[in-house]
DSSP file (Angstrom, degrees, kcal/mol; ACC not computed):
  #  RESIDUE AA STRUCTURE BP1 BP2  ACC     N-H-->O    O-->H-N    N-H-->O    O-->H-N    TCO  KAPPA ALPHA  PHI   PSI    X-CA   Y-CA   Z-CA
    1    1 A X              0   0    0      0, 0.0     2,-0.2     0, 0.0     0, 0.0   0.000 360.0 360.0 360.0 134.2  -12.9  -12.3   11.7
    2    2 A X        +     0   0    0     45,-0.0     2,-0.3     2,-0.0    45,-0.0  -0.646 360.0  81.0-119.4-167.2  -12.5  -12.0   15.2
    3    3 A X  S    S-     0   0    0     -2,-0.2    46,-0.3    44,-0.1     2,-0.2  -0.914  93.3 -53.5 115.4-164.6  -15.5  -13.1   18.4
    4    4 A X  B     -A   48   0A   0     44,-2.4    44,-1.3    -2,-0.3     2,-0.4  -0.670  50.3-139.5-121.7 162.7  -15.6  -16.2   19.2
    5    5 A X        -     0   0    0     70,-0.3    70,-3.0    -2,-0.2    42,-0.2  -0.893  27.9-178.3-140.5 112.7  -16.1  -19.2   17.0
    6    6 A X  E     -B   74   0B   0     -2,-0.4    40,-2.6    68,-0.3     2,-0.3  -0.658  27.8-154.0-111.9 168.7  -18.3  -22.2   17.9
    7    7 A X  E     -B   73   0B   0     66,-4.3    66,-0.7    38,-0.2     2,-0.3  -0.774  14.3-163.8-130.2 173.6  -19.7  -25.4   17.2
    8    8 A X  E     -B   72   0B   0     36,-0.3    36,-2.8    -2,-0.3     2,-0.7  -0.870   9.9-149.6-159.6  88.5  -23.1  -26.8   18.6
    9    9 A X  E     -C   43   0C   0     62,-3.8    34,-0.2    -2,-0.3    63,-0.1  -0.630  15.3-161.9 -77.2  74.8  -23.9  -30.4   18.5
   10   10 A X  E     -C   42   0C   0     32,-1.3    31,-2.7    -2,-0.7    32,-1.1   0.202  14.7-172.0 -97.7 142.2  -27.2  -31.2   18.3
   11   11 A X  E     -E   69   0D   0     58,-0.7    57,-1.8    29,-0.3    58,-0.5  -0.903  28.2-170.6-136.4 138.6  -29.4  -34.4   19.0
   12   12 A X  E     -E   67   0D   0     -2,-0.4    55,-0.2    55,-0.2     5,-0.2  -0.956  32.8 -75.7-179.8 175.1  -32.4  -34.4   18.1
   13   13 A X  S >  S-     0   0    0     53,-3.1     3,-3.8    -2,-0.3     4,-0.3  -0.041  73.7 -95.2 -77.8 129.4  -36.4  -35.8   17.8
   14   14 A X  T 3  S+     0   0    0      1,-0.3    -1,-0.2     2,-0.1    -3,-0.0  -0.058 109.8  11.6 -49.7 109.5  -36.0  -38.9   15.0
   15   15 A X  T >  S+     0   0    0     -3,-0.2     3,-0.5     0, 0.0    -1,-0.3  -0.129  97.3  98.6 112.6 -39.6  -36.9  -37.2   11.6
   16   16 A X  T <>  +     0   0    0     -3,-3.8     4,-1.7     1,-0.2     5,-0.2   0.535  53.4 107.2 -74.9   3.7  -37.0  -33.4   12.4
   17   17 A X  T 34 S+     0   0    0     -4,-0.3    -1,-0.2     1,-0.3     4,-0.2   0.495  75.8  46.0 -47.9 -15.9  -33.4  -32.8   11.0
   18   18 A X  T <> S+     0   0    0     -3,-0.5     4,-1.7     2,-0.1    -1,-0.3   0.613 118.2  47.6-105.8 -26.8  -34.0  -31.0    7.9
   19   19 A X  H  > S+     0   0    0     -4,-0.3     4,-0.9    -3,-0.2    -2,-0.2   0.891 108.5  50.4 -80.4 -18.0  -36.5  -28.8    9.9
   20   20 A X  H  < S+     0   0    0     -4,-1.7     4,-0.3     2,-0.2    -1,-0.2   0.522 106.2  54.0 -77.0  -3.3  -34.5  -28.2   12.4
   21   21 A X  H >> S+     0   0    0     -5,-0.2     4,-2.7    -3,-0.2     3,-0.7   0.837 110.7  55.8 -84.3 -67.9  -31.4  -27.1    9.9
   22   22 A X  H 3< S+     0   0    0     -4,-1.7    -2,-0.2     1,-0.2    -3,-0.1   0.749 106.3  47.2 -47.2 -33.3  -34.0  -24.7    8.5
   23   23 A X  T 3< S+     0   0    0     -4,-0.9    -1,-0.2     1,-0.2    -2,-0.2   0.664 116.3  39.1 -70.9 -28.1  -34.8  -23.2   11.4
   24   24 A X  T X4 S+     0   0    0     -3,-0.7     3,-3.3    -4,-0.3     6,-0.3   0.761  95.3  73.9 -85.2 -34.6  -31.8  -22.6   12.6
   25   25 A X  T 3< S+     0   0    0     -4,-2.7    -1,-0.2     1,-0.3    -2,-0.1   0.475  95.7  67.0 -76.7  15.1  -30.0  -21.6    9.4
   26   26 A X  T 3  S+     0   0    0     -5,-0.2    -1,-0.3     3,-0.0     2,-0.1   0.766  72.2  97.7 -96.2  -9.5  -32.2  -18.3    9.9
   27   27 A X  S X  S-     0   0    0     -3,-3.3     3,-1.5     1,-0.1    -3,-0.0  -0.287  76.7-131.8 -77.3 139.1  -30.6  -17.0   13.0
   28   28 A X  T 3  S+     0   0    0      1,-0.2    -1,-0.1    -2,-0.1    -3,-0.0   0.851  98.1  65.2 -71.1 -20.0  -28.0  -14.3   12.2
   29   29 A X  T 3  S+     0   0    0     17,-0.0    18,-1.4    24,-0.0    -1,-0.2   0.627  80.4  91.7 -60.0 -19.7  -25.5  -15.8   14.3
   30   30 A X  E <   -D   46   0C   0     -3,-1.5    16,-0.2    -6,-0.3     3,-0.1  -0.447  40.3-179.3 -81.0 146.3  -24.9  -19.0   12.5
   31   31 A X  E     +     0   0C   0     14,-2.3     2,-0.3     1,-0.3    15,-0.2   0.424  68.0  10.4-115.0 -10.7  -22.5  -19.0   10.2
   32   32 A X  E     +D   45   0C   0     13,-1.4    13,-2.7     2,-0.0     2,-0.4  -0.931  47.8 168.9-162.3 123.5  -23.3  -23.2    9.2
   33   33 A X  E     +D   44   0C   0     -2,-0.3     2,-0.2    11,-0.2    11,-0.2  -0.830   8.3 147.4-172.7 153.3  -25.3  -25.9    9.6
   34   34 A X  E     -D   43   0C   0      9,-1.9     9,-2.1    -2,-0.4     2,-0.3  -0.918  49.7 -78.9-152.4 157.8  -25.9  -29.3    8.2
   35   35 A X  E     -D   42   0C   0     -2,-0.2     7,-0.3     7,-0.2     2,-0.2  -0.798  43.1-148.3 -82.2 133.6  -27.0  -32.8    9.1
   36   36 A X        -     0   0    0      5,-1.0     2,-0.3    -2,-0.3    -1,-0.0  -0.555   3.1-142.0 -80.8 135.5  -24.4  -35.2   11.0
   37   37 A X  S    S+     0   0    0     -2,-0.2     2,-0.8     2,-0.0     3,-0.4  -0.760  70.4  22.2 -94.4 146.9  -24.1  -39.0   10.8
   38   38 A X  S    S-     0   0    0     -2,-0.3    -2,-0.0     1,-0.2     0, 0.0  -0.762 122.3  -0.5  93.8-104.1  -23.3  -41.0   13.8
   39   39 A X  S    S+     0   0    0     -2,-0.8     2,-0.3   -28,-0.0    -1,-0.2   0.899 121.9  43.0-103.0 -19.5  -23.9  -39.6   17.3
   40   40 A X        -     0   0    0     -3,-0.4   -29,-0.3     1,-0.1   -30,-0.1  -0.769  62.4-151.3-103.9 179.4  -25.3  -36.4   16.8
   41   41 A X  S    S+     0   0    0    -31,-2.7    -5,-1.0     1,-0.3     2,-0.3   0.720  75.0  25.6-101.2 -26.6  -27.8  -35.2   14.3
   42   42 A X  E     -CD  10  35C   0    -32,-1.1   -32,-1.3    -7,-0.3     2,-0.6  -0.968  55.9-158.3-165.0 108.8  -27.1  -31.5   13.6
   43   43 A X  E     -CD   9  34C   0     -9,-2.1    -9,-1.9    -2,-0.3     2,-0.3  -0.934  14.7-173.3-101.1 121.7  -23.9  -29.4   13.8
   44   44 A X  E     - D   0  33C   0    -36,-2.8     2,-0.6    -2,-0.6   -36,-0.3  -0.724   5.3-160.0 -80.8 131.0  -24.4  -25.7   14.1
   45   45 A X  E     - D   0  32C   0    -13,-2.7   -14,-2.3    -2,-0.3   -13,-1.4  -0.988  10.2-176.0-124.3 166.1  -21.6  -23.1   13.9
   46   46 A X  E     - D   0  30C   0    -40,-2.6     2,-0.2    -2,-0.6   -16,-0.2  -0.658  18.5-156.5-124.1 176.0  -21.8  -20.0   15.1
   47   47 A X        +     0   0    0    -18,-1.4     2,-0.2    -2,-0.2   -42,-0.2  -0.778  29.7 162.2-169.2 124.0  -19.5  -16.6   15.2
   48   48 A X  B     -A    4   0A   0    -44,-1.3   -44,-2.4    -2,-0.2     3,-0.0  -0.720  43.1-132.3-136.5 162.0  -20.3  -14.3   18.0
   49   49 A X  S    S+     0   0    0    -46,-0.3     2,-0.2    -2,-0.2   -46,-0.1   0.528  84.3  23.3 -66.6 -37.2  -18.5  -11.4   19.7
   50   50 A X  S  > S-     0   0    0    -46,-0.1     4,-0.9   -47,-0.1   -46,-0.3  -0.652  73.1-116.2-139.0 175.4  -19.0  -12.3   23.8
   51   51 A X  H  > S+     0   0    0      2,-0.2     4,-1.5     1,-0.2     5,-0.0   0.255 120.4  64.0 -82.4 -17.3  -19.7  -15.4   25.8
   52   52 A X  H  > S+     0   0    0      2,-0.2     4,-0.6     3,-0.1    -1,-0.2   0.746 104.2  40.5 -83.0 -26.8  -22.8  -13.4   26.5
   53   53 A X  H >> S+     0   0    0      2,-0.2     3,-2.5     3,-0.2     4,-1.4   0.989 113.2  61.7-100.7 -76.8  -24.0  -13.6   22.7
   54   54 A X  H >X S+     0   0    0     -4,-0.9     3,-1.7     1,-0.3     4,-1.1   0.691 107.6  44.9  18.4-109.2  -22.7  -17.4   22.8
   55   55 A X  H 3< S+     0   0    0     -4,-1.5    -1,-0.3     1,-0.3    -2,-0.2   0.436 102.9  52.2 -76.4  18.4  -24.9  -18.0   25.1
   56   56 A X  H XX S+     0   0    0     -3,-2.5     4,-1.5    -4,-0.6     3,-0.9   0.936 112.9  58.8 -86.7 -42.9  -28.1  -16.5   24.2
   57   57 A X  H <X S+     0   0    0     -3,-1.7     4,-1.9    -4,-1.4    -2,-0.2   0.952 103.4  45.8  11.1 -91.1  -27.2  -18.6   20.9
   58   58 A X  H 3X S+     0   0    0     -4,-1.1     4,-0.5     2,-0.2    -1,-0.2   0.474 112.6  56.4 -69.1   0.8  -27.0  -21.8   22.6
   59   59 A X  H <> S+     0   0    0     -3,-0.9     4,-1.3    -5,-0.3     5,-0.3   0.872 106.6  48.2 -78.8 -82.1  -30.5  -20.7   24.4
   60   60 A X  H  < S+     0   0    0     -4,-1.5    -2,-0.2     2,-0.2    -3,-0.1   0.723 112.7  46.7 -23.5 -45.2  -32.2  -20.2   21.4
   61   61 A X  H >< S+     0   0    0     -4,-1.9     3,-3.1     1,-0.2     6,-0.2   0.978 106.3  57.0 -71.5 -67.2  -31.0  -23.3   20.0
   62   62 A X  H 3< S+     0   0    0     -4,-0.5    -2,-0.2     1,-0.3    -1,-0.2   0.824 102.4  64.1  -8.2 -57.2  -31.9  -25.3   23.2
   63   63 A X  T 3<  +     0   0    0     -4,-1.3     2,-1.7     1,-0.1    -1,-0.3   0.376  67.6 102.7 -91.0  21.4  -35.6  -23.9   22.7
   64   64 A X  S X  S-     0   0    0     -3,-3.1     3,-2.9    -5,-0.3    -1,-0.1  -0.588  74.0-139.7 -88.4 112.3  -36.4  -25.4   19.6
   65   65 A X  T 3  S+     0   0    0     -2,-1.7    -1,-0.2     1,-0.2   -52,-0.1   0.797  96.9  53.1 -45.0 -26.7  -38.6  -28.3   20.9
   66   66 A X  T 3  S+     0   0    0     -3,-0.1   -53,-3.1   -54,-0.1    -1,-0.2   0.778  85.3  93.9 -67.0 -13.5  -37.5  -31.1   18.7
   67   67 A X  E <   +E   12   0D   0     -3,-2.9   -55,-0.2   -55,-0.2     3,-0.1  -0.525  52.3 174.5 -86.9 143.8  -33.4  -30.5   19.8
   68   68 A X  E     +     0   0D   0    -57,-1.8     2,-0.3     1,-0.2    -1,-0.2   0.692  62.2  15.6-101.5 -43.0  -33.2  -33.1   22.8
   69   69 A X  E     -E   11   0D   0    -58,-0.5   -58,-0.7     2,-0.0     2,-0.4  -0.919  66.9-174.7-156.8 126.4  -29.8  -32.9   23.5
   70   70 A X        -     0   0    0     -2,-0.3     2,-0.5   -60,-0.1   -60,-0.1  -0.937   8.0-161.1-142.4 174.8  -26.7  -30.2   22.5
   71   71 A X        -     0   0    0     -2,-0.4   -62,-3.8     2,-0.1     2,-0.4  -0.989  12.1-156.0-146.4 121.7  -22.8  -30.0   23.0
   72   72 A X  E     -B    8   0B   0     -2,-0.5     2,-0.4   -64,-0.3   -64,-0.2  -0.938  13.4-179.9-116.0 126.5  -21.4  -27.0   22.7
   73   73 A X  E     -B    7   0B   0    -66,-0.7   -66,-4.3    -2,-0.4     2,-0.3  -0.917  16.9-150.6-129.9 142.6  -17.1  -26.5   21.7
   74   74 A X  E     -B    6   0B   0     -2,-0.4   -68,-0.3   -68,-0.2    -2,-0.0  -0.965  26.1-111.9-109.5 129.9  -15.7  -23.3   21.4
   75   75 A X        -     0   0    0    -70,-3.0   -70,-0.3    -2,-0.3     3,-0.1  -0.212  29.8-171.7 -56.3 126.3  -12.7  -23.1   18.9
   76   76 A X  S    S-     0   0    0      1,-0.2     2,-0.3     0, 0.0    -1,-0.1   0.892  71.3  -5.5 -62.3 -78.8   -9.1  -22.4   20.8
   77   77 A X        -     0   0    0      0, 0.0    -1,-0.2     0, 0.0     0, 0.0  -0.914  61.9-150.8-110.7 100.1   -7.1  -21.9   17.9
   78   78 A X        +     0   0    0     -2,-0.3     3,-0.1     1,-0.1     7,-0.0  -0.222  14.1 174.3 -38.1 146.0   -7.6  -22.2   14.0
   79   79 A X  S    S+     0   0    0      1,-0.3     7,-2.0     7,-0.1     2,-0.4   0.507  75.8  25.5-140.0 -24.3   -4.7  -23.1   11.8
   80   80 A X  E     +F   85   0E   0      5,-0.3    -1,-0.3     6,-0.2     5,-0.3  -0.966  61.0 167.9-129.1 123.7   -6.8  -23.3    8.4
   81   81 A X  E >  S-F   84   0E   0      3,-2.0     3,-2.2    -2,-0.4     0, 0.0  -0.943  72.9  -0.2-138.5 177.9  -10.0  -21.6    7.6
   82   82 A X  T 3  S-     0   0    0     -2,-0.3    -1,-0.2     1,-0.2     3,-0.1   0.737 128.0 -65.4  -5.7  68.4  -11.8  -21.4    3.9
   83   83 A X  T 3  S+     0   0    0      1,-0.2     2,-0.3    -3,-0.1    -1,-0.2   0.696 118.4  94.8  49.5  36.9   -8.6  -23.5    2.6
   84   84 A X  E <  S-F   81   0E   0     -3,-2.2    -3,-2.0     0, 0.0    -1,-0.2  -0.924  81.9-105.3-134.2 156.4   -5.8  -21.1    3.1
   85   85 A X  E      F   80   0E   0     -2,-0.3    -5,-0.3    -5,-0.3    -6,-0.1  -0.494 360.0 360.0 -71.7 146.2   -3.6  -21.5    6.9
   86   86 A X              0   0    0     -7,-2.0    -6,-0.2    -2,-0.1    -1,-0.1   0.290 360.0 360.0-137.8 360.0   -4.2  -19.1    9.2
């Protein structure tokens, strides 16, 4: 697949983590998302085309009121993806 391939780290208000996982896991740009243990709450990933799609992504996520806090990494390289080397 080619775009860009990101992760989104999410913080966010004590308790809303399985709604905010739901909410998100509707947007057609995710490709993942689960609750994190330890310093964030919520990792998103996305796969997008542009840095412009990226960040209208990471807007959207941003406006969910409960999310406090996000970190966004964009993948350099892959060397394994659904268990085979790439």
């Amino acid at each position: 697949m080619t775009g860009i391939k990101a992760y989104i780290l999410c913080k966010v208000s004590s308790g809303a983590e399985r709604d905010i996982c739901n909410a998100i896991a509707e947007y057609p740009f995710v490709s993942e998302v689960g609750v994190i243990y330890g310093e964030y709450d919520v990792i998103v990933g996305l796969q997008v085309e542009s840095i412009q799609q990226l960040d209208l992504a990471i807007d959207k996520v941003r406006m969910i009121p409960s999310v406090t806090f996000t970190s966004t990494m964009i993948v350099g390289k892959n060397f394994k993806e659904n268990g085979k080397p790439v």
